[in-house]
N, C-alpha and C positions, 0 to 999 in steps of 0.2 A: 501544434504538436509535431507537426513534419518538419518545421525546421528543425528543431532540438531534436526530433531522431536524425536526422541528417547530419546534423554536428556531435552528437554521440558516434556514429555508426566512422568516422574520422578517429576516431579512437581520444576522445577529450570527453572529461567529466562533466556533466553537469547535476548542481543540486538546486532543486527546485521548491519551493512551496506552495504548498496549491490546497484552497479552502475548498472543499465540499465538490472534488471532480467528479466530475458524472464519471460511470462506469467505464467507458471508452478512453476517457483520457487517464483515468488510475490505472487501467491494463495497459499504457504504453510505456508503463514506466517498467525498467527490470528490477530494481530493487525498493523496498522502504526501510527507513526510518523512523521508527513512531516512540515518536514518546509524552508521556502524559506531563499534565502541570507540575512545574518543579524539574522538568528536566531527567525522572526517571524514564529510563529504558525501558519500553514495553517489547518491539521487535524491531530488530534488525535482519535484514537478509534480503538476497533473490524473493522474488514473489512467485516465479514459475509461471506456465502456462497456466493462464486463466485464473492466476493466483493461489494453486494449488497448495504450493508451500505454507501462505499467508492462512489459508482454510485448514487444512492442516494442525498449524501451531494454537490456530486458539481452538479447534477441537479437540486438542489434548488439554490445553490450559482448561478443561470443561466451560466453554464462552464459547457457546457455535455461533460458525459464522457461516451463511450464505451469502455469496455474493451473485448467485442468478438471482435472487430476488430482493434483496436490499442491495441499494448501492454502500458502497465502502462507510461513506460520511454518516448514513442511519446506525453502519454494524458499530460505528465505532465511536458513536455520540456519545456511547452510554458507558458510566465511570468503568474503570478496569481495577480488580484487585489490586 
């Protein structure tokens, strides 16, 4: 993951896909794109520090999320409206 923040931080995109990252490597990324089977849009945007934004949006959608104690991949196993 240091290379790829290294070639980010160069100011170049990169988009990545990555199954079931452990918590450290999902908080290096600055934005997501998540979308469920089919291709619909769940979230797009910044994640923020410590994924704030990301905890945030499905605390509103009523779909809490922790990420101090589930990793990403457990919060987000499970179907989404």
């Amino acid at each position: 993951m240091r290379t790829v923040r290294n070639i980010v931080n160069t100011g170049r995109t990169i988009v990545c896909t990555i199954h079931q990252p452990s918590i450290d490597i999902f908080e290096a990324f600055d934005e997501l794109l998540l979308l469920k089977r089919g291709g619909e849009l769940i979230f797009n945007g910044q994640l923020g520090h410590k994924s704030k934004h990301l905890v945030k949006y499905f605390s509103v959608s009523s779909r809490p999320l922790c990420l101090s104690t589930f990793p990403p991949t457990l919060s987000l196993s499970h179907p989404v409206a």
